[in-house]
C-alpha positions in Angstrom: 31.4 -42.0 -31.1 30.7 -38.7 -29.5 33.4 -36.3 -29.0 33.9 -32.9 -27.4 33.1 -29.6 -29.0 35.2 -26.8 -29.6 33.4 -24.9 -26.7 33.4 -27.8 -24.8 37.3 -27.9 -24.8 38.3 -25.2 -24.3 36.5 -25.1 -21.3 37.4 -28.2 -19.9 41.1 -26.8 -20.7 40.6 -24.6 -17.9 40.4 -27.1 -15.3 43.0 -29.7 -13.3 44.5 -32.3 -15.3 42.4 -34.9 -13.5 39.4 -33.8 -14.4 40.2 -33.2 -17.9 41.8 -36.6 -18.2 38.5 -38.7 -16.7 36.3 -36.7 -18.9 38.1 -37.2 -21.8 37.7 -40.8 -21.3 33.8 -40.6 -20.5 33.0 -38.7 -23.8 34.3 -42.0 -25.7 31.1 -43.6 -23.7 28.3 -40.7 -23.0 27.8 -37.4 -25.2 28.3 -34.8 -23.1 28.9 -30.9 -22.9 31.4 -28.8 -20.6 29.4 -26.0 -19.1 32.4 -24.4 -17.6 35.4 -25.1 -15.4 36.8 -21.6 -14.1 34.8 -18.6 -13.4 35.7 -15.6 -13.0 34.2 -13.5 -9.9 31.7 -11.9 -12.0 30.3 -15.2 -13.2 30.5 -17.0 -9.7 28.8 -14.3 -8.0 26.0 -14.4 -10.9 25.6 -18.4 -10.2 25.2 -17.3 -6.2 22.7 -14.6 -7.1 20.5 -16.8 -9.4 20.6 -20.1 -7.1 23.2 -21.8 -9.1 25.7 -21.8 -6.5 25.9 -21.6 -3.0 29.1 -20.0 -2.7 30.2 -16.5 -3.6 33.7 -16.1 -5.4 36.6 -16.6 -4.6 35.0 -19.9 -2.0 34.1 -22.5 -5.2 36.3 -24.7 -6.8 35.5 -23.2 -10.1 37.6 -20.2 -8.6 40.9 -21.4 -9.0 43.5 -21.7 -12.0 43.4 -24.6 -12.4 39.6 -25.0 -11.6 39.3 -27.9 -9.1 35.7 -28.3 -10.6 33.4 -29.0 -13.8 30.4 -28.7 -14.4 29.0 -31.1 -17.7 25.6 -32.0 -19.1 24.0 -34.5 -20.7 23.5 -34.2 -24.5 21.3 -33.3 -25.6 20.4 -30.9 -22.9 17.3 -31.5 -21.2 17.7 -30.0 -17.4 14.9 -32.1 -16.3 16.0 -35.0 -17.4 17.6 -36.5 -14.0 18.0 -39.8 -15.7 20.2 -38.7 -18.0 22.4 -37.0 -15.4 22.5 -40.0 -13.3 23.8 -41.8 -16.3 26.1 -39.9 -17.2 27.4 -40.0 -13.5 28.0 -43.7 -13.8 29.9 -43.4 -16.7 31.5 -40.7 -15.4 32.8 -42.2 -12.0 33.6 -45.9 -14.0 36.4 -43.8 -15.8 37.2 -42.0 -12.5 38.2 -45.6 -11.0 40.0 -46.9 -14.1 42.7 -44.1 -13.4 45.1 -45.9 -11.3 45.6 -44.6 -7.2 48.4 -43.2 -7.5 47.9 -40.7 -10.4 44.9 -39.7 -8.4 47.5 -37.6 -6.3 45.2 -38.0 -3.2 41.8 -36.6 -4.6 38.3 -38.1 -4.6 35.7 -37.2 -7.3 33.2 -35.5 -5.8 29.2 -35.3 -7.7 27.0 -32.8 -7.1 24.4 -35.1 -7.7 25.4 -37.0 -4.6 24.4 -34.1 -2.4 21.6 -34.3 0.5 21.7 -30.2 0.7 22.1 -28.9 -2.2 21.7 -31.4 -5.1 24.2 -30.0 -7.9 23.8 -32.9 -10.7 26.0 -30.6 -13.7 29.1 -30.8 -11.0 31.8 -32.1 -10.2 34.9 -31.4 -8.2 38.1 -32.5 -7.3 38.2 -33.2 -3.0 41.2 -34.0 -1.0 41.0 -37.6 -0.1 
């Protein structure tokens, strides 16, 4: 059974208790790693500047304490491996709607992956319903 790693925690420690509670659940089903949950304004900036983001700080989710947004991969890590991503998202939102509505406090879960724009398949945010 796959579980988080150290790293993995701690970052996912960083974000809303939402998030941290759905992906909890997921890892028991999909091995996955936590890239990050908050940045700081030097590393959202450097996500704009390289293409990673289309926001400059303080605008993402990832900017706030706690961070309204994740961003997890696949493990192993293979960053053209769609596939993987996209099953990982099922598993991901299949935990998502096993949290009963009204601990959901109003929020959607929002995939990156989802995206006409700007296809973002490592995120995922919190969105007011």
């Amino acid at each position: 059974m796959p579980v988080l790693g150290t790293k993995s925690k701690e970052r996912l420690a960083t974000c809303h208790p939402l998030l941290q509670r759905v992906l909890k659940s997921a890892i028991l089903d999909f091995d996955f790693s936590v890239i990050c949950g908050v940045r700081t304004a030097e590393e959202q900036n450097r996500a704009y500047d390289i293409g990673a983001s289309r926001l400059r700080y303080p605008q993402s989710k990832h900017n706030s304490t706690p961070s309204m947004a994740v961003d997890i991969t696949p493990f192993p890590l293979d960053w053209n491996d769609t596939l993987a991503f996209r099953a990982l998202a099922v598993v991901v939102k299949r935990h998502w709607d096993a949290i009963p509505l009204a601990e959901r406090e109003g929020f959607r879960l929002v995939w990156g992956g989802d995206w006409a724009r700007f296809v973002d398949m490592p995120h995922w945010e919190l969105s007011k319903a």
